[in-house]
PyMOL Python script that loads the backbone (N, CA, C, O; Angstrom):
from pymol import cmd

cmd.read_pdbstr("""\
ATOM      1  N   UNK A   1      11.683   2.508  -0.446  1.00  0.00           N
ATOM      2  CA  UNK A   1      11.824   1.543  -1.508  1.00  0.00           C
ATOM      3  C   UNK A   1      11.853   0.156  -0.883  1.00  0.00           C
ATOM      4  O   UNK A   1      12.581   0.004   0.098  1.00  0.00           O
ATOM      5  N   UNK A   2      11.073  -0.975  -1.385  1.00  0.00           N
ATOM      6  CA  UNK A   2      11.218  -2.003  -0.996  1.00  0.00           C
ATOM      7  C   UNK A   2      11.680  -3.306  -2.033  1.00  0.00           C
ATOM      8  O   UNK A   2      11.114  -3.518  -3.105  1.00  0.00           O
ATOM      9  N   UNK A   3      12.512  -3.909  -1.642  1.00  0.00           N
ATOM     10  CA  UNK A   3      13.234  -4.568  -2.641  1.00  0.00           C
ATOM     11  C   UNK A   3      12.632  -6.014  -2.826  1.00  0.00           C
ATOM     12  O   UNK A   3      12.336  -6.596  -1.783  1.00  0.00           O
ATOM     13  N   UNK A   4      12.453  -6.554  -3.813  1.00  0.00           N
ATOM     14  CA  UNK A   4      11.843  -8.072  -3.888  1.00  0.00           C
ATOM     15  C   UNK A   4      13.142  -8.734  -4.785  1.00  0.00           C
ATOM     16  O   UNK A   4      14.203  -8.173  -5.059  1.00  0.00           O
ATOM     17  N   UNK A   5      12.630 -10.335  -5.208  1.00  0.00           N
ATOM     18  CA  UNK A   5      13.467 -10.695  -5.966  1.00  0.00           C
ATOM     19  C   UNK A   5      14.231 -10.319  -6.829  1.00  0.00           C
ATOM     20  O   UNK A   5      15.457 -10.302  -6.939  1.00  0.00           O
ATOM     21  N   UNK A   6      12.717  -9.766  -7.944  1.00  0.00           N
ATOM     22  CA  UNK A   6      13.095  -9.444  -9.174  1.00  0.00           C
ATOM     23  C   UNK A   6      12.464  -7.588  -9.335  1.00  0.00           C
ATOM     24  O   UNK A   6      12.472  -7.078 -10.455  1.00  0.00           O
ATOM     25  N   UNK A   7      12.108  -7.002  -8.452  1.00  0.00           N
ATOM     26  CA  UNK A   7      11.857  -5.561  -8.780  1.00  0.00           C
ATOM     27  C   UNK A   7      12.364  -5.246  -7.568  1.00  0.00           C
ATOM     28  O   UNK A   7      12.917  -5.813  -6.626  1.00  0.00           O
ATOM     29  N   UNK A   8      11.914  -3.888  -7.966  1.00  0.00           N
ATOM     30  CA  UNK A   8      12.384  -2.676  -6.488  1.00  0.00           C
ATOM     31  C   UNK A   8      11.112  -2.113  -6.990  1.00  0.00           C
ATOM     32  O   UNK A   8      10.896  -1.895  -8.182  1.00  0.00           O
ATOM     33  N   UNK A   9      10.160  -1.855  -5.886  1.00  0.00           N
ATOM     34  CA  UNK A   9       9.134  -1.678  -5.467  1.00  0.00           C
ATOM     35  C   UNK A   9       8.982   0.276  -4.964  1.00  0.00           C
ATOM     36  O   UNK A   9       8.622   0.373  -3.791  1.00  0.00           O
ATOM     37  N   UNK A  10       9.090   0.971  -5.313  1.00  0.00           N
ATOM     38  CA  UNK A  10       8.976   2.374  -4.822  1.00  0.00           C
ATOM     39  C   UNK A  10       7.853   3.474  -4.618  1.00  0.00           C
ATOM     40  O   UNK A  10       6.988   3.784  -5.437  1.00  0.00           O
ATOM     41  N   UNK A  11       8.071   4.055  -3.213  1.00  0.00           N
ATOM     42  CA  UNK A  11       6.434   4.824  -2.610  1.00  0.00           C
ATOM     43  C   UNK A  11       7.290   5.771  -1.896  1.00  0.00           C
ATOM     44  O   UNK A  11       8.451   5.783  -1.488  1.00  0.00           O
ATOM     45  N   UNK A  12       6.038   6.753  -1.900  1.00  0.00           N
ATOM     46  CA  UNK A  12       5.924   8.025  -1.521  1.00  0.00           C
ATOM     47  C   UNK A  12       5.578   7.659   0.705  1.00  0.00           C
ATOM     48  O   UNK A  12       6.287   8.057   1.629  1.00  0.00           O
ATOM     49  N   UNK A  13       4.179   6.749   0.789  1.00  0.00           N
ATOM     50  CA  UNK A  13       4.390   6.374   1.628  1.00  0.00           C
ATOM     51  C   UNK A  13       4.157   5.114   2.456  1.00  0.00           C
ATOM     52  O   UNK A  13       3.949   4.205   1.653  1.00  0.00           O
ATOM     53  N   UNK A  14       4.122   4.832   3.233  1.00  0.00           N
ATOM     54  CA  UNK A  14       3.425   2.964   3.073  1.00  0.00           C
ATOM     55  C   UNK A  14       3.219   2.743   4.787  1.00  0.00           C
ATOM     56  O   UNK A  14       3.743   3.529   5.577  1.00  0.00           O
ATOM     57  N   UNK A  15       2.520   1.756   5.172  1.00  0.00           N
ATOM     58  CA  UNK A  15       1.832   1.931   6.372  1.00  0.00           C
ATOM     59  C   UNK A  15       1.722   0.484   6.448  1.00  0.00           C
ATOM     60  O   UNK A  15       1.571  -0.116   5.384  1.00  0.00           O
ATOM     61  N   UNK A  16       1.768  -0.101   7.411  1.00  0.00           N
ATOM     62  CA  UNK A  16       1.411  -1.820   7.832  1.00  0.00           C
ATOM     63  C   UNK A  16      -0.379  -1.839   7.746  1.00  0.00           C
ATOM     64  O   UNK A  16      -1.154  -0.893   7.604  1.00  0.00           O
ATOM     65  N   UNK A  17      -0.514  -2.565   7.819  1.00  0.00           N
ATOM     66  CA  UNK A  17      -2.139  -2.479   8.294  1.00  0.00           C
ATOM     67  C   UNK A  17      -1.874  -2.680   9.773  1.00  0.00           C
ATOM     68  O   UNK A  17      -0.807  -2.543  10.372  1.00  0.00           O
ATOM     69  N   UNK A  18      -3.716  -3.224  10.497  1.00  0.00           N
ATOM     70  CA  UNK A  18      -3.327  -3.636  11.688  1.00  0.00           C
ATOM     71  C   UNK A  18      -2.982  -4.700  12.115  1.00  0.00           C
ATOM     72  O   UNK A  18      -2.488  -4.894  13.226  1.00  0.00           O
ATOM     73  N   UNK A  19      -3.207  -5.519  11.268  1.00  0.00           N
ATOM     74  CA  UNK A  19      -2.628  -7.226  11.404  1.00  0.00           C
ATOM     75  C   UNK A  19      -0.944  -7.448  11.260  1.00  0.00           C
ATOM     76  O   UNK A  19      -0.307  -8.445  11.601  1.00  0.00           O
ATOM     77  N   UNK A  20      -0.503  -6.366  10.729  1.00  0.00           N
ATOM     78  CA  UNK A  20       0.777  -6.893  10.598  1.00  0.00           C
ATOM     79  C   UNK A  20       1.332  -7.639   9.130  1.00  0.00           C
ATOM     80  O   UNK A  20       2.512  -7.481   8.819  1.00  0.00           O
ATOM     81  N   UNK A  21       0.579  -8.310   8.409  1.00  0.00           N
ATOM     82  CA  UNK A  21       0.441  -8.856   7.581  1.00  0.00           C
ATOM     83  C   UNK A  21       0.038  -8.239   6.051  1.00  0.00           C
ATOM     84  O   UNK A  21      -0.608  -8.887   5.228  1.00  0.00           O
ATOM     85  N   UNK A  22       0.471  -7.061   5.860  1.00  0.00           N
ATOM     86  CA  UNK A  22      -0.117  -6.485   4.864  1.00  0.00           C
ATOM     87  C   UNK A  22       0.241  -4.691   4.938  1.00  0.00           C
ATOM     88  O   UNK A  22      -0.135  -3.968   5.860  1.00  0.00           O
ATOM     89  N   UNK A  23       1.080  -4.211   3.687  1.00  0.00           N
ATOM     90  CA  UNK A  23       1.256  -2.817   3.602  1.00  0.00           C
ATOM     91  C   UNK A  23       0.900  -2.340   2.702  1.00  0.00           C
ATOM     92  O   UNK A  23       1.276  -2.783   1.617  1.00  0.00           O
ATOM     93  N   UNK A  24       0.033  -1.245   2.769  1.00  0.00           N
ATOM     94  CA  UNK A  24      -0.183  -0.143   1.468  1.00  0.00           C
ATOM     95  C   UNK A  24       1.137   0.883   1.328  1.00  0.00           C
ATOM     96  O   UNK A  24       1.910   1.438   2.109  1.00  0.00           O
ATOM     97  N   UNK A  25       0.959   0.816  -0.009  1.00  0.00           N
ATOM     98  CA  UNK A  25       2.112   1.375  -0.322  1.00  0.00           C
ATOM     99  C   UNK A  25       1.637   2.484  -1.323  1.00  0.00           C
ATOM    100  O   UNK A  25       1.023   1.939  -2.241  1.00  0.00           O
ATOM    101  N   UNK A  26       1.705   3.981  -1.492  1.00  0.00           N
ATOM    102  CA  UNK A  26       1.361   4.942  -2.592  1.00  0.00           C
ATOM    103  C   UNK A  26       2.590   5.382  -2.979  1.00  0.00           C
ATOM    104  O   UNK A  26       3.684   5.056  -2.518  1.00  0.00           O
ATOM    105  N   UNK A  27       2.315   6.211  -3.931  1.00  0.00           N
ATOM    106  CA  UNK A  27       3.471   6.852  -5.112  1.00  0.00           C
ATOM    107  C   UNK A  27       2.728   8.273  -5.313  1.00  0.00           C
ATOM    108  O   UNK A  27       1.559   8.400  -5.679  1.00  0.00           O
ATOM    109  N   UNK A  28       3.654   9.347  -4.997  1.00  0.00           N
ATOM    110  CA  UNK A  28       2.737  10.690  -5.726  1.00  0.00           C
ATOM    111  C   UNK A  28       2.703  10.374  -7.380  1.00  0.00           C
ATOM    112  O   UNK A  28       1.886  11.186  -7.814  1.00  0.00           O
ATOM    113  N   UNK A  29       3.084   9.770  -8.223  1.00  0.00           N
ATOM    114  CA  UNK A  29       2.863   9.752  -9.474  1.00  0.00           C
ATOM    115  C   UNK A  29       1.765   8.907  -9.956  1.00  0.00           C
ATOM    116  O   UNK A  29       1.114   9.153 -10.971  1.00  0.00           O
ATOM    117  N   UNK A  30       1.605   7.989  -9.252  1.00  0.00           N
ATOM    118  CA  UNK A  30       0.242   6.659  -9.795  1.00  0.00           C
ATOM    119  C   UNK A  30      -1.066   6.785  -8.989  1.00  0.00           C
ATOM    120  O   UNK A  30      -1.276   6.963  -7.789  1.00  0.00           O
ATOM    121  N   UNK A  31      -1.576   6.689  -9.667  1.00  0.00           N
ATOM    122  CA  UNK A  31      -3.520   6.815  -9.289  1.00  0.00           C
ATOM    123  C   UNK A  31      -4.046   5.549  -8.755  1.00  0.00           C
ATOM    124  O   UNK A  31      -5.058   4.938  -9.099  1.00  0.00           O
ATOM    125  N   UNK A  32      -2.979   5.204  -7.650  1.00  0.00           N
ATOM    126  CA  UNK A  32      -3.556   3.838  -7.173  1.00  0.00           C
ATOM    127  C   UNK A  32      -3.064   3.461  -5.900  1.00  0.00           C
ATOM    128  O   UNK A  32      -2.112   4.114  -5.472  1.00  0.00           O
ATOM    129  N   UNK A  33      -3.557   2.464  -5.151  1.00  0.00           N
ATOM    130  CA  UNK A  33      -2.758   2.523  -3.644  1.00  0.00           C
ATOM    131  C   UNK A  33      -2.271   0.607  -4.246  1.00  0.00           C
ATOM    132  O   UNK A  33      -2.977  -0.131  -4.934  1.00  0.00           O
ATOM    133  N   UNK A  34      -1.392   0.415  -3.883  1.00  0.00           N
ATOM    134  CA  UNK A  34      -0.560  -1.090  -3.517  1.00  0.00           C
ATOM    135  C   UNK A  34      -1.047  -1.508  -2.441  1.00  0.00           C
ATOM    136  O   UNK A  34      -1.082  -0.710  -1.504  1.00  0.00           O
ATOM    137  N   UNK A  35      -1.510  -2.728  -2.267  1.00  0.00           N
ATOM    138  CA  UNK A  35      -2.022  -3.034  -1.232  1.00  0.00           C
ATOM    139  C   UNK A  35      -1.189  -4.349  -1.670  1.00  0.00           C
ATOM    140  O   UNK A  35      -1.405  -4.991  -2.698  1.00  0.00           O
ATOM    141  N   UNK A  36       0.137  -4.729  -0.375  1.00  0.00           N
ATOM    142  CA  UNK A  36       1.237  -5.828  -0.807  1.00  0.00           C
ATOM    143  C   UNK A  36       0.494  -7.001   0.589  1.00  0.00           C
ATOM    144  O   UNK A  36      -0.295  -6.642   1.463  1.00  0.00           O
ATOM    145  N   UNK A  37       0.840  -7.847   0.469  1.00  0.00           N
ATOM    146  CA  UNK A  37       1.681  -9.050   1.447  1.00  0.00           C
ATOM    147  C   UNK A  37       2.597  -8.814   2.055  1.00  0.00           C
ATOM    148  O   UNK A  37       3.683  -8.507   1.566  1.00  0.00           O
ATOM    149  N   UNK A  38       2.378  -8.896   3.112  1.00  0.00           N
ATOM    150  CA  UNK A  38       3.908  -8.720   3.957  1.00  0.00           C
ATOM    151  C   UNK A  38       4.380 -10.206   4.577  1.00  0.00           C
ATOM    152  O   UNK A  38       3.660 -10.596   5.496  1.00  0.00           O
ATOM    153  N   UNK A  39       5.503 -11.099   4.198  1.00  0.00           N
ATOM    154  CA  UNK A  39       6.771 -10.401   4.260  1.00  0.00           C
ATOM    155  C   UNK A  39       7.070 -10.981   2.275  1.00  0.00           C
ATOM    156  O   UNK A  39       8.228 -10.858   1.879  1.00  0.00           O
ATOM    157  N   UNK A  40       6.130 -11.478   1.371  1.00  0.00           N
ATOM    158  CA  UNK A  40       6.260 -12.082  -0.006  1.00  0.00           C
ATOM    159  C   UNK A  40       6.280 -10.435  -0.845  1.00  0.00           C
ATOM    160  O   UNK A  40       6.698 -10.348  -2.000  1.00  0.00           O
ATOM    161  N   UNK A  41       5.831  -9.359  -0.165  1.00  0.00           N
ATOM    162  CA  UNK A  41       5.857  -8.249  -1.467  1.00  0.00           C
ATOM    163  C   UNK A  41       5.174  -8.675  -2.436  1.00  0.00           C
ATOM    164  O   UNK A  41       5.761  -8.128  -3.370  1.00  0.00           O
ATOM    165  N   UNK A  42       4.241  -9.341  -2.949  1.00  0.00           N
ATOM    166  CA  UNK A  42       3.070  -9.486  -3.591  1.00  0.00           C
ATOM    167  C   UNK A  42       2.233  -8.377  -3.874  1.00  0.00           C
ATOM    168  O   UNK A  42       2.206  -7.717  -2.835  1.00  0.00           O
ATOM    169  N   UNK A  43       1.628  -7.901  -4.626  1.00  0.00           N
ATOM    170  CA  UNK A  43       0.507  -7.329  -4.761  1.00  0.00           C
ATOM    171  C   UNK A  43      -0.905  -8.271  -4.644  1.00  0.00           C
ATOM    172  O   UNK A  43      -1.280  -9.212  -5.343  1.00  0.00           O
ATOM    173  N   UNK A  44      -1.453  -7.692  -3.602  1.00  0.00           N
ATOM    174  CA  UNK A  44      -2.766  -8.595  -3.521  1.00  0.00           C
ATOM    175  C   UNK A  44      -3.730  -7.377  -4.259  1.00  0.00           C
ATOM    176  O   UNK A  44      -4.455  -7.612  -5.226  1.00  0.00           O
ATOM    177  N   UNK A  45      -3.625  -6.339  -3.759  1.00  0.00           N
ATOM    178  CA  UNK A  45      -4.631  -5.337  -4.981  1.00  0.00           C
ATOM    179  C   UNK A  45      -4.202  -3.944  -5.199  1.00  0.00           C
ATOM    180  O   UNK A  45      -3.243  -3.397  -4.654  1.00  0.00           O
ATOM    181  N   UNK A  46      -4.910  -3.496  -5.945  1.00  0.00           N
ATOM    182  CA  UNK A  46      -4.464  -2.220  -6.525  1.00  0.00           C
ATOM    183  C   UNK A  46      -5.618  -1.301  -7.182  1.00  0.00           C
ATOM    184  O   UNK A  46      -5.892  -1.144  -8.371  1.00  0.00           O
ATOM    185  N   UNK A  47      -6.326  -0.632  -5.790  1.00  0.00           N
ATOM    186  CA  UNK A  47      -7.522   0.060  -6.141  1.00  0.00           C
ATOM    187  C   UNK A  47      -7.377   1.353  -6.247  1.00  0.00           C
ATOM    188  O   UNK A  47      -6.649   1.922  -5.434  1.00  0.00           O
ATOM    189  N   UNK A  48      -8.141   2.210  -7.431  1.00  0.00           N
ATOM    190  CA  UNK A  48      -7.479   3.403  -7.482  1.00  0.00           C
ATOM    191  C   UNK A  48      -8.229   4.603  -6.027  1.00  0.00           C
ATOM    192  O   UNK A  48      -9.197   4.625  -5.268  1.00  0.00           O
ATOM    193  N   UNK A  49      -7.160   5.332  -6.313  1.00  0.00           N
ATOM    194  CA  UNK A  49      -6.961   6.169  -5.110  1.00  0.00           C
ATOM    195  C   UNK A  49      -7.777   7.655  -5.222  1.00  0.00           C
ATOM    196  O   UNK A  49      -8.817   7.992  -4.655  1.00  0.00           O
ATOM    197  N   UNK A  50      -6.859   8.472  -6.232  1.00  0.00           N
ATOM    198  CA  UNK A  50      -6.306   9.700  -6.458  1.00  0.00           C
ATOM    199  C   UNK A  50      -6.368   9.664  -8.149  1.00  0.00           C
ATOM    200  O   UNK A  50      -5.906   8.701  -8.762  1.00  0.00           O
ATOM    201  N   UNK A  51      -7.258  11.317  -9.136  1.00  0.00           N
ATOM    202  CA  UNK A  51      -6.256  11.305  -9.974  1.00  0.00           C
ATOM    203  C   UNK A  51      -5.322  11.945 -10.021  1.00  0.00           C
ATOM    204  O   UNK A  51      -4.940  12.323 -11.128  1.00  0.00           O
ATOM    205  N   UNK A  52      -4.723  12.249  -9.041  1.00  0.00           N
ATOM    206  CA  UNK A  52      -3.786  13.200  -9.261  1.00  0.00           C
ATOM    207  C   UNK A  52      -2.413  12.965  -8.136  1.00  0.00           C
ATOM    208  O   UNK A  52      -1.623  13.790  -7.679  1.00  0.00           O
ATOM    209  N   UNK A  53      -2.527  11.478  -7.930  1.00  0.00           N
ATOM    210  CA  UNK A  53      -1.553  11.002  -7.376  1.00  0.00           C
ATOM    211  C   UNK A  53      -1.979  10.594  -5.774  1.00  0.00           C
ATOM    212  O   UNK A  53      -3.139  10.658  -5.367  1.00  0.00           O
ATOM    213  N   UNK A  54      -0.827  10.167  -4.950  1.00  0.00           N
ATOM    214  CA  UNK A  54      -1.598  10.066  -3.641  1.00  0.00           C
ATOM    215  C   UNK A  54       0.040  10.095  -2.863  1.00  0.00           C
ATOM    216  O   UNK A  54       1.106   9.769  -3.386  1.00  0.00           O
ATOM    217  N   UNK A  55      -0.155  10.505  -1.718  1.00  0.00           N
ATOM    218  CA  UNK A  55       1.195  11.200  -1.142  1.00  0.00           C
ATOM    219  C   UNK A  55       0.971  11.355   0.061  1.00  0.00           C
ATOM    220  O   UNK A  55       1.647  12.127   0.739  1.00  0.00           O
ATOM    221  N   UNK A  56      -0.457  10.336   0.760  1.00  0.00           N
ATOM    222  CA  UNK A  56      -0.580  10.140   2.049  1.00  0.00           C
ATOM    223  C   UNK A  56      -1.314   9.295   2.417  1.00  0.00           C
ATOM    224  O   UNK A  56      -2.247   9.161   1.626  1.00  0.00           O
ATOM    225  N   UNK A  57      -1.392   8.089   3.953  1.00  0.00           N
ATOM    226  CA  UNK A  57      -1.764   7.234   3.920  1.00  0.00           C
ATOM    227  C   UNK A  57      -2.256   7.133   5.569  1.00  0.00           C
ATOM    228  O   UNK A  57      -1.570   7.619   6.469  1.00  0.00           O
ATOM    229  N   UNK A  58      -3.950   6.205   5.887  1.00  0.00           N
ATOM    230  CA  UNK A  58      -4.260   6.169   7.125  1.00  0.00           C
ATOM    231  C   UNK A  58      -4.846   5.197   6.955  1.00  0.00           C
ATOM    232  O   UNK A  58      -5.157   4.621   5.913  1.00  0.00           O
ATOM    233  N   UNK A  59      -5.089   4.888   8.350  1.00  0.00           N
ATOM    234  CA  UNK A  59      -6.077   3.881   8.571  1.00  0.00           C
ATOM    235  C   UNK A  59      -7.291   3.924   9.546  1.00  0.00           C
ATOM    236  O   UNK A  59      -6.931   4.564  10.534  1.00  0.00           O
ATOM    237  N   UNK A  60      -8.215   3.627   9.640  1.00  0.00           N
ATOM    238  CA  UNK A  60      -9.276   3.450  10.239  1.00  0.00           C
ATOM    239  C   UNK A  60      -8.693   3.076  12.265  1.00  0.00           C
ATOM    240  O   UNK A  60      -8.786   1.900  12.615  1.00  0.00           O
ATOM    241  N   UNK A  61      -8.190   4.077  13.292  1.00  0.00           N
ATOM    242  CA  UNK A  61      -7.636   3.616  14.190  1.00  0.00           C
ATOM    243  C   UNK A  61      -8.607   2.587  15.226  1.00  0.00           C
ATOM    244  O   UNK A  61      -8.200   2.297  16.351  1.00  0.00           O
ATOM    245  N   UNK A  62      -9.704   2.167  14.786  1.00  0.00           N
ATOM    246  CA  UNK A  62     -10.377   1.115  15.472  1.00  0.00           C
ATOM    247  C   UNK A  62     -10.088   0.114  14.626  1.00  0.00           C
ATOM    248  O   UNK A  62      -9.822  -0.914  15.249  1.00  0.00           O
ATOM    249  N   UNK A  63     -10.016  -0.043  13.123  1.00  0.00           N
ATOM    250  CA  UNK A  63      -9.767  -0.823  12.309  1.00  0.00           C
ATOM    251  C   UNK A  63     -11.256  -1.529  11.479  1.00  0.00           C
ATOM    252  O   UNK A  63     -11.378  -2.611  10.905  1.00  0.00           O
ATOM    253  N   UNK A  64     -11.955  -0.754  11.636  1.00  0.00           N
ATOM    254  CA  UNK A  64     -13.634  -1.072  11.020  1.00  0.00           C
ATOM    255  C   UNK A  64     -13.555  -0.781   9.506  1.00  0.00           C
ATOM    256  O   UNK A  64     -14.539  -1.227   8.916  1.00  0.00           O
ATOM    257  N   UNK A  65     -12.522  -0.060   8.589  1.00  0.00           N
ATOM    258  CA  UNK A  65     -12.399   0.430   7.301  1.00  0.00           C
ATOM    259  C   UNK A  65     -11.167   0.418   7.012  1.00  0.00           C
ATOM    260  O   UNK A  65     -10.224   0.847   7.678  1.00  0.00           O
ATOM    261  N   UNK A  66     -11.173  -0.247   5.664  1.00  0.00           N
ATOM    262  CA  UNK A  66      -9.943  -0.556   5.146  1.00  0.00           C
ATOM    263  C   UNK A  66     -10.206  -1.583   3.850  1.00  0.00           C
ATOM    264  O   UNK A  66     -11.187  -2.236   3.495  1.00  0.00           O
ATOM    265  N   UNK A  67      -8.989  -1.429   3.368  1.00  0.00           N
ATOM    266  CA  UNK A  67      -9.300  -1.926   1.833  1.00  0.00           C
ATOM    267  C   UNK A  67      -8.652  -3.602   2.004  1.00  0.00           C
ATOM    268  O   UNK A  67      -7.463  -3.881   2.161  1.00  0.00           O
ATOM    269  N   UNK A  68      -9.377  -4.215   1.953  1.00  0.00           N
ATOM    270  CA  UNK A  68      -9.187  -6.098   1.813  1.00  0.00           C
ATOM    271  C   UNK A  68      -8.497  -6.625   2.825  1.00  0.00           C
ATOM    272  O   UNK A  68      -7.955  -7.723   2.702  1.00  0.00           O
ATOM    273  N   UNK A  69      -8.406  -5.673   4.324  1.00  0.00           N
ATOM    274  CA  UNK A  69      -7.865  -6.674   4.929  1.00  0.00           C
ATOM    275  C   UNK A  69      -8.315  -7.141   6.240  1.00  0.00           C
ATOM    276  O   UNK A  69      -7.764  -8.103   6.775  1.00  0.00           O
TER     277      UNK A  69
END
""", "prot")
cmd.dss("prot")
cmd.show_as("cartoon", "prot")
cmd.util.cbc("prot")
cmd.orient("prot")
């Protein structure tokens, strides 16, 4: 769970990118990945994933694929 001002933010699992600057965050219940700001908790996007939820998370370990960052 990640806490902001005014919400509490909650995932199944969440991963930095490689910059440091940016975490995806999933939920097994929502058909979408969070793609936040790190350290504002922003949502910069929210592309869908899964319909049937999403309950795991990677990244490209050279860093050539990845969603907006």
């Amino acid at each position: 769970m990640f806490l902001t001002d005014s919400l509490q933010v909650f995932g199944s699992a969440a991963i930095f990118n490689h910059a440091g600057d940016g975490i995806l965050l999933t939920h097994n219940s929502e058909h979408a990945i969070r793609v936040m700001d790190f350290p504002t908790l922003t949502v910069s996007e929210s592309p869908a994933a899964h319909v049937g939820g999403t309950v795991a998370l990677a990244l490209d370990p050279r860093g050539r694929y990845g969603i907006g960052f």
